[in-house]
VOPAGU-2260 file (C-alpha; in pm, 1 decimal, decimal comma):
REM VOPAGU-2260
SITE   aa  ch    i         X         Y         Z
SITE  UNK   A    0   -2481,4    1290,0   24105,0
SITE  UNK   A    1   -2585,7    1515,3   24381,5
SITE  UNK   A    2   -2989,8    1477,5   24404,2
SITE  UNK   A    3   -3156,4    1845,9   24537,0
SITE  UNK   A    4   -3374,0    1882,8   24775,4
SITE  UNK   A    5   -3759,5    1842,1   24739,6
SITE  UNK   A    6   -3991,0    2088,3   24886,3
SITE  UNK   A    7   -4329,0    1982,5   25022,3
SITE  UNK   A    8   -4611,6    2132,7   24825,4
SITE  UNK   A    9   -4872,0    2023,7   25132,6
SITE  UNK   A   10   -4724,0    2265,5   25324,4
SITE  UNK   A   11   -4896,3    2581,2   25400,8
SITE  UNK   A   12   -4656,8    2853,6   25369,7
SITE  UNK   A   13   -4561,0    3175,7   25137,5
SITE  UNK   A   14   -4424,2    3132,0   24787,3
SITE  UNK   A   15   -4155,6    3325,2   24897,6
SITE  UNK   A   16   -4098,2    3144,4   25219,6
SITE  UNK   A   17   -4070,3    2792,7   25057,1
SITE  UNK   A   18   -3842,9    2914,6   24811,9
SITE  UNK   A   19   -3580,0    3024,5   25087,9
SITE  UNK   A   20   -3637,3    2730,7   25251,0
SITE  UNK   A   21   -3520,2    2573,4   24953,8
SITE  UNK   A   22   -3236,3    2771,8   24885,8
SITE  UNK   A   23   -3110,4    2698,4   25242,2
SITE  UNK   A   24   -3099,7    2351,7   25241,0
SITE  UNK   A   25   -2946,1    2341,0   24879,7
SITE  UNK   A   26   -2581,3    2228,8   24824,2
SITE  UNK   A   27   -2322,0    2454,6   24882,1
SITE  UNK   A   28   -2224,1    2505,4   24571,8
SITE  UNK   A   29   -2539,8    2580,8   24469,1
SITE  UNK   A   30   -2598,3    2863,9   24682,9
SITE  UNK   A   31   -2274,4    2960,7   24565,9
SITE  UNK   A   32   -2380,5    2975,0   24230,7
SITE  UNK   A   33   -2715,7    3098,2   24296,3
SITE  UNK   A   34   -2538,7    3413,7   24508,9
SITE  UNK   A   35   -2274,5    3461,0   24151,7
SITE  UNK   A   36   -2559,8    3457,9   23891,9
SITE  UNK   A   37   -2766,2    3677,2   24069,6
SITE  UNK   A   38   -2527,6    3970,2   24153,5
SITE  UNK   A   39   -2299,9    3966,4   23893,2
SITE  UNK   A   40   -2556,7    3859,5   23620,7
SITE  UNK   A   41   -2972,3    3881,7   23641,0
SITE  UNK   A   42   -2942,0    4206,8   23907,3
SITE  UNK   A   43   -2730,5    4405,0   23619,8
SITE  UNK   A   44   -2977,2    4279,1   23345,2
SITE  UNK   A   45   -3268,7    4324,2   23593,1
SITE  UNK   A   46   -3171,2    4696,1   23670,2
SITE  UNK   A   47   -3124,1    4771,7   23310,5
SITE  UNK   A   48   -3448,8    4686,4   23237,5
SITE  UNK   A   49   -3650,9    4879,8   23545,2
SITE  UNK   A   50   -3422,7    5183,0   23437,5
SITE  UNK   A   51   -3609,8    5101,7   23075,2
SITE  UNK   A   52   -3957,6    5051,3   23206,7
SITE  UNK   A   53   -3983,2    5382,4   23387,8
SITE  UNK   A   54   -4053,0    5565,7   23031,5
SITE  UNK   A   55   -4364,2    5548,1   22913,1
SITE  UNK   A   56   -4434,4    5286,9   22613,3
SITE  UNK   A   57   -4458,3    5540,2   22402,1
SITE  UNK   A   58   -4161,1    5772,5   22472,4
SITE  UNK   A   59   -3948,0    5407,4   22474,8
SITE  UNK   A   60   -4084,8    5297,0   22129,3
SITE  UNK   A   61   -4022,2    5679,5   21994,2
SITE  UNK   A   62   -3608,5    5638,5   22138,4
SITE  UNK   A   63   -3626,7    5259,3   22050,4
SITE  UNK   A   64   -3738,4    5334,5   21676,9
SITE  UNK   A   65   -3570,5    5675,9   21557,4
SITE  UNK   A   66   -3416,6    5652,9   21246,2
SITE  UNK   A   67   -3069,2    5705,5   21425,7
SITE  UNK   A   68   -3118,3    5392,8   21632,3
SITE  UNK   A   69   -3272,7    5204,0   21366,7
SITE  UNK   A   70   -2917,7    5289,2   21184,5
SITE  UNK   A   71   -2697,2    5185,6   21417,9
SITE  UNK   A   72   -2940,4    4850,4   21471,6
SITE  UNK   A   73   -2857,1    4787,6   21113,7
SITE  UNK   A   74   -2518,3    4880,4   21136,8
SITE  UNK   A   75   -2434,3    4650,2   21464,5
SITE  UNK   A   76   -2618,8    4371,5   21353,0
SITE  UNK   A   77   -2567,9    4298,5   20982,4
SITE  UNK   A   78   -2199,3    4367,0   21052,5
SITE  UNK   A   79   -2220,5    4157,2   21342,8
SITE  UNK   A   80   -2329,2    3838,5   21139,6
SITE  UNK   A   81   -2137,5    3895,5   20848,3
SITE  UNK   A   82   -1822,2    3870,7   21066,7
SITE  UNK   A   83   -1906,6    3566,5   21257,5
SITE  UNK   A   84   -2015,5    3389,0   20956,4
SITE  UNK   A   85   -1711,1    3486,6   20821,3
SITE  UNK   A   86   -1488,5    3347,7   21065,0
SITE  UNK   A   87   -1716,8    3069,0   21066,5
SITE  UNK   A   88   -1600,5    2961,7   20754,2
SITE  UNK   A   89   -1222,1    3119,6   20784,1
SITE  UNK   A   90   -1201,6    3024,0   21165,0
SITE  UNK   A   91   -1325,6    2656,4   21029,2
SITE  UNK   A   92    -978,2    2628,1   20826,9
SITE  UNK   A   93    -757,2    2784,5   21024,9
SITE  UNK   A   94    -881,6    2520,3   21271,5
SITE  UNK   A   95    -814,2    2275,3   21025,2
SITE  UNK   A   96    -456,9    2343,3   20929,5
SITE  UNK   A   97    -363,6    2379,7   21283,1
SITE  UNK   A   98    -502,3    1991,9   21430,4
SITE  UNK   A   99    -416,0    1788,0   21092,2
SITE  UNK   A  100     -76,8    1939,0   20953,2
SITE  UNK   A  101     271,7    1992,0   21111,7
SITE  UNK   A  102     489,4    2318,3   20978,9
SITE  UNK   A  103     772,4    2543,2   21124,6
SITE  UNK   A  104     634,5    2789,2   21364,8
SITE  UNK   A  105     294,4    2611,5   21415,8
SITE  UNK   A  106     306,4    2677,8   21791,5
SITE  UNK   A  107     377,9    3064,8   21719,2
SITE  UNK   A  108      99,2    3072,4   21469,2
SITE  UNK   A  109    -130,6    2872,5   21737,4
SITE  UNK   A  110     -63,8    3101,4   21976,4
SITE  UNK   A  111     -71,1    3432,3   21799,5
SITE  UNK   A  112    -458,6    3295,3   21684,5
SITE  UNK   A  113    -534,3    3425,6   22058,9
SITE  UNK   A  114    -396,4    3743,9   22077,0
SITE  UNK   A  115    -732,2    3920,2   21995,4
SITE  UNK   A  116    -807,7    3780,2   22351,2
SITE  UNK   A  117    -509,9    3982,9   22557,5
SITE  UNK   A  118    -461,2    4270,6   22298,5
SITE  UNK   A  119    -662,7    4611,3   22423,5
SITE  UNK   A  120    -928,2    4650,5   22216,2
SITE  UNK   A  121    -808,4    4984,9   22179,2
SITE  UNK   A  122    -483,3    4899,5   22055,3
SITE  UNK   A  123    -652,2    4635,7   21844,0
SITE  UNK   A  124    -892,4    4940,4   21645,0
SITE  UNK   A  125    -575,1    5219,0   21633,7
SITE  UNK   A  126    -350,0    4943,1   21458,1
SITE  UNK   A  127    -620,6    4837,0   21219,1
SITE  UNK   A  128    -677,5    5193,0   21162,5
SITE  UNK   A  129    -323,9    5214,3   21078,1
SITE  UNK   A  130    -245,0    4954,9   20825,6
SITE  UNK   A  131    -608,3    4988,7   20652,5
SITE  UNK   A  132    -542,4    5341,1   20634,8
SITE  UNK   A  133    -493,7    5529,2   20311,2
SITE  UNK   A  134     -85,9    5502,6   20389,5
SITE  UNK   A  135    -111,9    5205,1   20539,1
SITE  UNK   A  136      57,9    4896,9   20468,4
SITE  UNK   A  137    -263,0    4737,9   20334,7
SITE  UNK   A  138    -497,0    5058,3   20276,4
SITE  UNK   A  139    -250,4    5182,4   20029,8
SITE  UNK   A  140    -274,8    4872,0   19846,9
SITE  UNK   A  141    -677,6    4866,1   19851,1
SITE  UNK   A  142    -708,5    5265,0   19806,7
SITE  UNK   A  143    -604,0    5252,9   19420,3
SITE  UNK   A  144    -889,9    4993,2   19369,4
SITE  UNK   A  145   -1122,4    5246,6   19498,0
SITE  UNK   A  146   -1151,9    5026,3   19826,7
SITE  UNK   A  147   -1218,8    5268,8   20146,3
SITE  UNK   A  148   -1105,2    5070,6   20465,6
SITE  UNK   A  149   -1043,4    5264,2   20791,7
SITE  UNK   A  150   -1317,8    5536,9   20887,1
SITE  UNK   A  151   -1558,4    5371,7   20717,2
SITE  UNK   A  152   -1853,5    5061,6   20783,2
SITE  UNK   A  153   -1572,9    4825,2   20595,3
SITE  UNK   A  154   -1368,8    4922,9   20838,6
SITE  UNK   A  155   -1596,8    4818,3   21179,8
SITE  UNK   A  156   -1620,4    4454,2   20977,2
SITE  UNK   A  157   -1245,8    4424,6   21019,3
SITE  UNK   A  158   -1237,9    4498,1   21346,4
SITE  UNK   A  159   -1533,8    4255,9   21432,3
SITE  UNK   A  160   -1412,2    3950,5   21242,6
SITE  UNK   A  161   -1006,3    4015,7   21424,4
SITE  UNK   A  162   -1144,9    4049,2   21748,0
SITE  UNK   A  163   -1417,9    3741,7   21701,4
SITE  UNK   A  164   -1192,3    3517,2   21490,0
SITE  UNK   A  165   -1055,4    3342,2   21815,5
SITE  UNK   A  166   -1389,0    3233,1   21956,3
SITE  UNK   A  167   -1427,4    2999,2   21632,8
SITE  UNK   A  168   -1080,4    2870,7   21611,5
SITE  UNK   A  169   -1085,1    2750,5   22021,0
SITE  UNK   A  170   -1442,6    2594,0   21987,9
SITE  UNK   A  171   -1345,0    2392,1   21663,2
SITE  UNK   A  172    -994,1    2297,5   21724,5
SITE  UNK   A  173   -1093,4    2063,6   22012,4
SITE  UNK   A  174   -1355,6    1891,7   21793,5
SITE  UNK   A  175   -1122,4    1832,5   21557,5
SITE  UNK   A  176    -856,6    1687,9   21771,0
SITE  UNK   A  177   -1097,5    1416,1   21883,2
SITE  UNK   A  178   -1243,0    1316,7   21540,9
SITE  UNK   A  179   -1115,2     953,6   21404,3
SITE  UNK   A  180    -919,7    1050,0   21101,5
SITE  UNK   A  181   -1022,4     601,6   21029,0
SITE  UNK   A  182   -1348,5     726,4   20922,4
SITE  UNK   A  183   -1218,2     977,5   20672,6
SITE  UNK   A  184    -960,5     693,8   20501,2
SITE  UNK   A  185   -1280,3     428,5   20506,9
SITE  UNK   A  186   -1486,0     678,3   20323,1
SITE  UNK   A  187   -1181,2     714,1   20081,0
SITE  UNK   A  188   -1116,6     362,0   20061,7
SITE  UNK   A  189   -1513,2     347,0   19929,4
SITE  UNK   A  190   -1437,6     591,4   19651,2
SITE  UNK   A  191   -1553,9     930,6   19797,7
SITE  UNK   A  192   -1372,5    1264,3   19704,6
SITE  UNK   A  193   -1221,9    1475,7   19954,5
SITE  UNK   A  194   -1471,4    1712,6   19902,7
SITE  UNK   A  195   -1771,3    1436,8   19983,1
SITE  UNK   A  196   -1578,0    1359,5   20258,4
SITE  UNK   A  197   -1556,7    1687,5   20443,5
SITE  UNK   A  198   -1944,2    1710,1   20345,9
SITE  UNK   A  199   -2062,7    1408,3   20420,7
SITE  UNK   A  200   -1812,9    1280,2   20682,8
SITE  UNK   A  201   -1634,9    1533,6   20870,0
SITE  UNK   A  202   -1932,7    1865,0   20865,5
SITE  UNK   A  203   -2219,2    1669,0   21014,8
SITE  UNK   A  204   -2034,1    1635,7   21325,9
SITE  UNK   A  205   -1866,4    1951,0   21335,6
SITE  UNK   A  206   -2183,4    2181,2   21233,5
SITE  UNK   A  207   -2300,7    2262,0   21542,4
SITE  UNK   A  208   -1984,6    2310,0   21702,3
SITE  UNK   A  209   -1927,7    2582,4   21445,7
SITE  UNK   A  210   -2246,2    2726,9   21502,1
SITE  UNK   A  211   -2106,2    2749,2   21868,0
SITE  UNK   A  212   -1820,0    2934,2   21810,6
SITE  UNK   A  213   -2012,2    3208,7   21495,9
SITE  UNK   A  214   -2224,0    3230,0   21783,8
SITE  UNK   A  215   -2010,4    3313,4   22037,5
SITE  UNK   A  216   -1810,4    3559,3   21814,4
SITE  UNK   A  217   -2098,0    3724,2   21726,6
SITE  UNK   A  218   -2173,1    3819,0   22049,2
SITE  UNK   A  219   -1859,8    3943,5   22128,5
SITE  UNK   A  220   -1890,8    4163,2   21753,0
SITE  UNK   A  221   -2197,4    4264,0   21881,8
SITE  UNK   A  222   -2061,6    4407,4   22233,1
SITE  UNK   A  223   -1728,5    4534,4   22093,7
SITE  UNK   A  224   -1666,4    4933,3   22149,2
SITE  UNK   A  225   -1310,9    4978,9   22222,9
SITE  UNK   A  226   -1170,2    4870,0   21846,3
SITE  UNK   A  227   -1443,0    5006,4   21631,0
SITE  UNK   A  228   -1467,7    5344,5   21760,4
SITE  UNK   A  229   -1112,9    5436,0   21645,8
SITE  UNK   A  230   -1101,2    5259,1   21307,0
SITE  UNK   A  231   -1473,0    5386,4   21232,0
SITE  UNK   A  232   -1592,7    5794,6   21165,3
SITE  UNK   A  233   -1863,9    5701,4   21359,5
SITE  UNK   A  234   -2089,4    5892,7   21159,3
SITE  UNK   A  235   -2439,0    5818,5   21202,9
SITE  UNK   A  236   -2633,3    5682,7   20946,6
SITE  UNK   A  237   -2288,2    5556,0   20791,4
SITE  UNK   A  238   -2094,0    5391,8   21042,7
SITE  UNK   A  239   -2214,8    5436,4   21380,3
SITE  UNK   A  240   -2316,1    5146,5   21598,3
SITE  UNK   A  241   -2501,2    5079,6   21895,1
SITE  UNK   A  242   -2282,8    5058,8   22170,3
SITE  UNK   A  243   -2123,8    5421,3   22071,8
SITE  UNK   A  244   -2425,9    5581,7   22070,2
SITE  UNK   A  245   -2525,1    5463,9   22418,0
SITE  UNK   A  246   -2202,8    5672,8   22517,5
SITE  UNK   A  247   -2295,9    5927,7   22332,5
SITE  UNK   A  248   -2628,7    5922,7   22485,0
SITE  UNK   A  249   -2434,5    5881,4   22831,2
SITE  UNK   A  250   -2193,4    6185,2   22755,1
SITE  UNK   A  251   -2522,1    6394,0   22673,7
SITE  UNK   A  252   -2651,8    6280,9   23047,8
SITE  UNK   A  253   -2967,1    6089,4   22867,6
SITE  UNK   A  254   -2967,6    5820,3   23057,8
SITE  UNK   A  255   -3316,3    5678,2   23009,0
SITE  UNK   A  256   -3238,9    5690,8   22629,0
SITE  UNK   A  257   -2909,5    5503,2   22678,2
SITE  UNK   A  258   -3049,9    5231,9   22872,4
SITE  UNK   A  259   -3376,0    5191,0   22622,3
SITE  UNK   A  260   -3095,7    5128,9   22349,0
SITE  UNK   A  261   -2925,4    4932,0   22601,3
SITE  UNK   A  262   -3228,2    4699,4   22654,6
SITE  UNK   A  263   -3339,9    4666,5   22261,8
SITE  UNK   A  264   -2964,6    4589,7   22229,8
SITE  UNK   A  265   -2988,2    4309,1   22488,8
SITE  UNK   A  266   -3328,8    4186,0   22354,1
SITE  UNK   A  267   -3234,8    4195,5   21977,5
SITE  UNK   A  268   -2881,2    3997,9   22089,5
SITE  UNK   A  269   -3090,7    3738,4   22273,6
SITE  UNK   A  270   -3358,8    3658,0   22051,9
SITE  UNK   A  271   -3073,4    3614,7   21803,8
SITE  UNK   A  272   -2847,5    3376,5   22020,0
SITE  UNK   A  273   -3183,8    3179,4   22128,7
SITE  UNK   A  274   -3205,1    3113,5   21731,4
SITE  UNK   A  275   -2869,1    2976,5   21707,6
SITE  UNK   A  276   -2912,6    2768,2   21999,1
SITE  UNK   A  277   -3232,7    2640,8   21851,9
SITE  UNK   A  278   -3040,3    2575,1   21552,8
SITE  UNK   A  279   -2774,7    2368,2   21703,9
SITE  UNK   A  280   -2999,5    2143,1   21888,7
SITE  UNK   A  281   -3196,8    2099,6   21576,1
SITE  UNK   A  282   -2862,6    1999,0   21405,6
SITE  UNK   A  283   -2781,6    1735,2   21673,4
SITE  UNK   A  284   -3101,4    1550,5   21670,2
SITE  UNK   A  285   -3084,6    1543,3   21281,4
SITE  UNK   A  286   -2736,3    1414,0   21313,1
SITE  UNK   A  287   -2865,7    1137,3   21587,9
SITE  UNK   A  288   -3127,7     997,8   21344,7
């Protein structure tokens, strides 16, 4: 294990001045991943938020809280969750069938699980909107049950939980490729059901892994623009989210209100992923008692 360098705190220099000192005599692959971060990650964020801080508080909390935003909040983020959570449960099993049973096909069906990945999100949102269409080959199966799919907030959900379904599947499949199928049998050779099994045996284990990958899809539901402004109306107050109305903003040349959006987006996506996080660890220390 590489040990970094130590910096003298007797010395009698500038804050700044000791910290490039340190940064030149750290390894270079540290600098190297100092130099990444910073341009292609906190300057963007950084930027964002100066753009933000030039309005006054109150002008930002009057674009941060219209009713419109507040909509689309509601609309991004409730969707949001209820996709990952769903693939959280449906990502679980697909998972599931893929490490622990053998069928025809099972490499074609493994590998079509990541075509969300390399399909345009654009082509992703005009098929949906296609088959969940009134004529579609599903829509016109859901439209005499009164069931509205394409153009509408049921619609967005779709496209969140197809284009955030692989982020579950890839972060549980490995988990479940290294788990001793000996523990399950011992647990059935002591009398427990399957369904005590997967409770108490096999979910401990694999909970926070799961909570990995609803968290990861959720961010990418979150972020997602190309696929769910073609299969929604984007209507606002109905279907619009977040990341359309900072283009609309954009189109309309208001950039300060697109970046204020922008930033609440950011902060309301954080706060949110630092729960989960929390969560996890919280989940592995139980599971090391």
């Amino acid at each position: 294990m590489t040990v970094l360098p130590t910096v003298d705190a007797d010395q009698k220099q500038p804050g700044w001045k000791v910290f490039l000192d340190y940064v030149i005599h750290l390894p270079w692959t540290w600098r190297i991943t100092i130099f990444y971060l910073f341009f292609m990650l906190f300057m963007p964020i950084g930027a964002m938020f100066l753009k933000a801080s030039t309005e006054p508080p109150s002008k930002f909390w009057e674009i941060a809280t219209s009713p419109l935003a507040l909509a689309t909040y509601n609309v991004t983020f409730v969707t949001s969750i209820f996709a990952a959570l769903l693939n959280g449960v449906f990502g679980t099993l697909v998972a599931w069938v893929l490490v622990r049973y053998d069928f025809p096909f099972k490499r074609l069906v493994d590998a079509t699980v990541d075509l969300p990945f390399a399909l345009p999100t654009s082509v992703a949102g005009l098929t949906l909107a296609t088959v969940y269409s009134d004529n579609g080959w599903l829509g016109s199966l859901l439209a005499p049950l009164g069931i509205k799919v394409s153009f509408t907030r049921l619609g967005v959900a779709v496209a969140m939980v197809f284009i955030s379904l692989p982020f579950v599947v890839r972060t549980v499949q490995p988990v479940l490729q290294e788990m001793e199928q000996e523990i399950e049998e011992a647990a059935w050779s002591l009398g427990a059901s399957q369904w005590q099994t997967f409770w108490k045996v096999i979910l401990p284990p694999l909970f926070p892994t799961i909570l990995t990958g609803v968290a990861l899809g959720f961010s990418r539901a979150v972020g997602e623009y190309g696929s769910t402004v073609i299969i929604s109306s984007n209507t606002p107050f109905q279907d619009l989210i977040a990341p359309v109305l900072i283009f609309q903003r954009l189109e309309q040349y208001d950039y300060s209100g697109a970046t204020v959006i922008g930033v609440v987006l950011l902060t309301i996506s954080l706060v949110l992923l630092l729960a989960i996080n929390f969560l996890q660890a919280w989940s592995r220390r139980y599971d090391n008692r």
